[in-house]
One Martini backbone bead per residue (centre of mass of N, CA, C, O) as a GRO file, in nm:
protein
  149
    1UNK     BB    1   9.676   8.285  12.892
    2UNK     BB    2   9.404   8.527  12.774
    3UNK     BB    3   9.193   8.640  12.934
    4UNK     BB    4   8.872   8.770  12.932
    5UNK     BB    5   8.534   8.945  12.901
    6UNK     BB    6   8.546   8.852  12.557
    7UNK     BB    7   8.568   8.536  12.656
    8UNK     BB    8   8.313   8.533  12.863
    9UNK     BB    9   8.081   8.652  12.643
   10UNK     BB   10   8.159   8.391  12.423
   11UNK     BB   11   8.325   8.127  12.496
   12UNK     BB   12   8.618   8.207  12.438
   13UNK     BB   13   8.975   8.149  12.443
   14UNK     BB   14   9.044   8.406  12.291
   15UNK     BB   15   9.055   8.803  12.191
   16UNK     BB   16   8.979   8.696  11.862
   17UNK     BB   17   8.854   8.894  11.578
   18UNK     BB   18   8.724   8.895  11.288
   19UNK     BB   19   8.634   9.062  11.007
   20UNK     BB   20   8.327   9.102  10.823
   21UNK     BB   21   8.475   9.136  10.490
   22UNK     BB   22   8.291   9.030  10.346
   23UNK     BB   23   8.255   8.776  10.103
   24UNK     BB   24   8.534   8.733   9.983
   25UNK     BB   25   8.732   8.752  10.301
   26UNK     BB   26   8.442   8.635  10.506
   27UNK     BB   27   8.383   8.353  10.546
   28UNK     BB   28   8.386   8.014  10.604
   29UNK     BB   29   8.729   7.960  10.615
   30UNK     BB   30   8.773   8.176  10.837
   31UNK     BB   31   8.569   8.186  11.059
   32UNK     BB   32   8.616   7.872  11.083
   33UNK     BB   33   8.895   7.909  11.201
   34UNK     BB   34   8.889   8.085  11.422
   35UNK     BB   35   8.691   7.941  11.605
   36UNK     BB   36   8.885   7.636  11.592
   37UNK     BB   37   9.114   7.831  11.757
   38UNK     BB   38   8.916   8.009  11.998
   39UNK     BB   39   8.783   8.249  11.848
   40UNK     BB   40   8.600   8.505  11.647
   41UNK     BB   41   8.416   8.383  11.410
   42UNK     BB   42   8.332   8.636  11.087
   43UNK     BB   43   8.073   8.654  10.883
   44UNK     BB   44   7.997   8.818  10.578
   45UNK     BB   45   7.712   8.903  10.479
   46UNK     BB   46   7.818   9.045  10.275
   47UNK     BB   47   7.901   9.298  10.030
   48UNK     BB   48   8.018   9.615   9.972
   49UNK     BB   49   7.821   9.621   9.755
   50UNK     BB   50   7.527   9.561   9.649
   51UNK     BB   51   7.531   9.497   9.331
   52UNK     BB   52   7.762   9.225   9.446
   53UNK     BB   53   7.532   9.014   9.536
   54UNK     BB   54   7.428   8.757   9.547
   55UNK     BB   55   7.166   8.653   9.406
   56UNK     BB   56   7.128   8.449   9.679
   57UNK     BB   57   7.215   8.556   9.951
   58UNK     BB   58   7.016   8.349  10.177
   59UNK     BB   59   7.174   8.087  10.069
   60UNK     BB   60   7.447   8.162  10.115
   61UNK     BB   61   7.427   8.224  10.431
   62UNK     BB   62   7.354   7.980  10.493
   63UNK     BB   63   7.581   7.782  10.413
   64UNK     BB   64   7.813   7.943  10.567
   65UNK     BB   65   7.679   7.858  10.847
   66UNK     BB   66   7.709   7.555  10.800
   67UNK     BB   67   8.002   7.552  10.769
   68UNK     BB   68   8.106   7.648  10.992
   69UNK     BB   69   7.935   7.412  11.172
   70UNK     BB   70   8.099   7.153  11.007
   71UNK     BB   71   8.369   7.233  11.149
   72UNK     BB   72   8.221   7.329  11.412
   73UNK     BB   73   8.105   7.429  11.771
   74UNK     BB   74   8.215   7.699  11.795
   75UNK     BB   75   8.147   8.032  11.820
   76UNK     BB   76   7.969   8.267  11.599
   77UNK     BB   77   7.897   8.480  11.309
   78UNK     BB   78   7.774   8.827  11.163
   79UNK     BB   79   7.815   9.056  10.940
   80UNK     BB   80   7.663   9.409  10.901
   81UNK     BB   81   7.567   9.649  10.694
   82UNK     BB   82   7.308   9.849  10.732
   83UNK     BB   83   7.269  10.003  10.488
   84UNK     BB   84   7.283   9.758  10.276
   85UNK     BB   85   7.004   9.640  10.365
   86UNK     BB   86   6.808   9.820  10.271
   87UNK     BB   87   6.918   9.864   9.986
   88UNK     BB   88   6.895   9.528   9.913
   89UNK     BB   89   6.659   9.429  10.121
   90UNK     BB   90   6.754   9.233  10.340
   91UNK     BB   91   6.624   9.266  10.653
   92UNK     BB   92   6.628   8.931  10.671
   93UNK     BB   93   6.924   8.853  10.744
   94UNK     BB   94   6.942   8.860  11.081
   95UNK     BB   95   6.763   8.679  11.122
   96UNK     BB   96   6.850   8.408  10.992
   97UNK     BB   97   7.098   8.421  11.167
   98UNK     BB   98   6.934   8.350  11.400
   99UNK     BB   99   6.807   8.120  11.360
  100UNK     BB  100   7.079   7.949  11.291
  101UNK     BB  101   7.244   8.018  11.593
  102UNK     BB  102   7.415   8.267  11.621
  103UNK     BB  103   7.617   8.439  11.867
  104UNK     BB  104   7.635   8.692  11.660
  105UNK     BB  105   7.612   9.050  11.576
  106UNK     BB  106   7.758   9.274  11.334
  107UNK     BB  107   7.787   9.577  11.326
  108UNK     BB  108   7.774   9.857  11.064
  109UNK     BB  109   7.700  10.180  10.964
  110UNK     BB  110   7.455  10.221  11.205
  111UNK     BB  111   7.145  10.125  11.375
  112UNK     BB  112   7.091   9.855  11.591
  113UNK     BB  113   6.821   9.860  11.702
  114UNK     BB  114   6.634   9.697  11.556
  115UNK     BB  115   6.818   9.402  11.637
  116UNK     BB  116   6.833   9.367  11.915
  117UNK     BB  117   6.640   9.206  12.048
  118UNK     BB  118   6.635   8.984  11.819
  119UNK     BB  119   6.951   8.886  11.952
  120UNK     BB  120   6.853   8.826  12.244
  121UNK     BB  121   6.641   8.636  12.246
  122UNK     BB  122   6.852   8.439  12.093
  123UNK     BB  123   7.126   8.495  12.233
  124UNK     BB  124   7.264   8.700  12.138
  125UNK     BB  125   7.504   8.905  12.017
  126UNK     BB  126   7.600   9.252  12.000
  127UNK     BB  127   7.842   9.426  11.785
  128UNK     BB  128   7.973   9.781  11.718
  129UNK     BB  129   8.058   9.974  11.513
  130UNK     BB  130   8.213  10.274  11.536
  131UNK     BB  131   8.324  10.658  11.467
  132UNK     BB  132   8.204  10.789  11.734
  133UNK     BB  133   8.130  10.877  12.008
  134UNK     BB  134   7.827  10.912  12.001
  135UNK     BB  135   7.784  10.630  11.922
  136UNK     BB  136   7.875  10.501  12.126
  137UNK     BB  137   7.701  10.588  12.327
  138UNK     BB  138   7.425  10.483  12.195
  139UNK     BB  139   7.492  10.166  12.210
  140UNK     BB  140   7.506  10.154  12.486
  141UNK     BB  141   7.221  10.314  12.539
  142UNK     BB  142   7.074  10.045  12.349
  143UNK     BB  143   7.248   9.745  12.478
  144UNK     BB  144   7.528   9.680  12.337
  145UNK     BB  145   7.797   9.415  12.399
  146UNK     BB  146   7.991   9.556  12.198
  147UNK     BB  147   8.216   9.815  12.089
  148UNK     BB  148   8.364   9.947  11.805
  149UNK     BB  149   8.653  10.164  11.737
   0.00000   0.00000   0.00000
């Protein structure tokens, strides 16, 4: 079997985590699977678009949330798009997902700065997707456990 220092970093069993590709294919039946495996798995907590988030995000993502936490007792997270939440208003689904209890915060395409303390408080992990070497570096200097390149 393959030990990383990202299965020692999440306390899972495999070095293999799902993306979380929006709410129509990173949900829970998705993310957990993943963890009930042994992966990190993560839901989407967003739709690709704003226009086309569920009427009630914060009640869907609390479901998405118990739902896998029902299916498993292993690590899991939740991704999001930074600048979904801002424009779609919903700047407190990361809280939500930490109050949660969940193990991970996935952000992309934004600066996750705002989200790390309360994220490191709750004791969650903070993964980073990046697409330039700059972003790269500002995150790794910003304090995120983990970078997506």
């Amino acid at each position: 079997m393959l030990r990383t220092r990202f299965c020692d970093l999440f306390g899972i069993d495999h070095p293999i985590v799902n993306a979380p590709m929006g709410i129509r294919w990173a949900g829970a039946d998705l993310a957990g699977a993943v963890a009930a495996a042994g992966g990190l798995g993560l839901i989407g907590g967003q739709n690709e678009h704003p226009d086309a988030q569920p009427a009630n995000q914060a009640a869907w993502l609390r479901a998405q949330i118990q739902a896998v936490r029902a299916r498993t007792d292993r690590p899991f997270g939740v991704g999001f798009i930074v600048p979904f939440l801002t424009a779609c208003g919903e700047d407190d689904l990361p809280r939500l997902a930490l109050d949660e209890g969940v193990a991970a915060l996935a952000l992309s395409f934004g600066d996750p700065t705002p989200y790390l303390a309360a994220a490191h408080a709750a004791g969650a992990r903070v993964l980073v997707q990046v697409q330039t070497v700059a972003q790269a570096r500002r995150a790794v200097a910003a304090g995120v456990d983990v970078v997506v390149a």
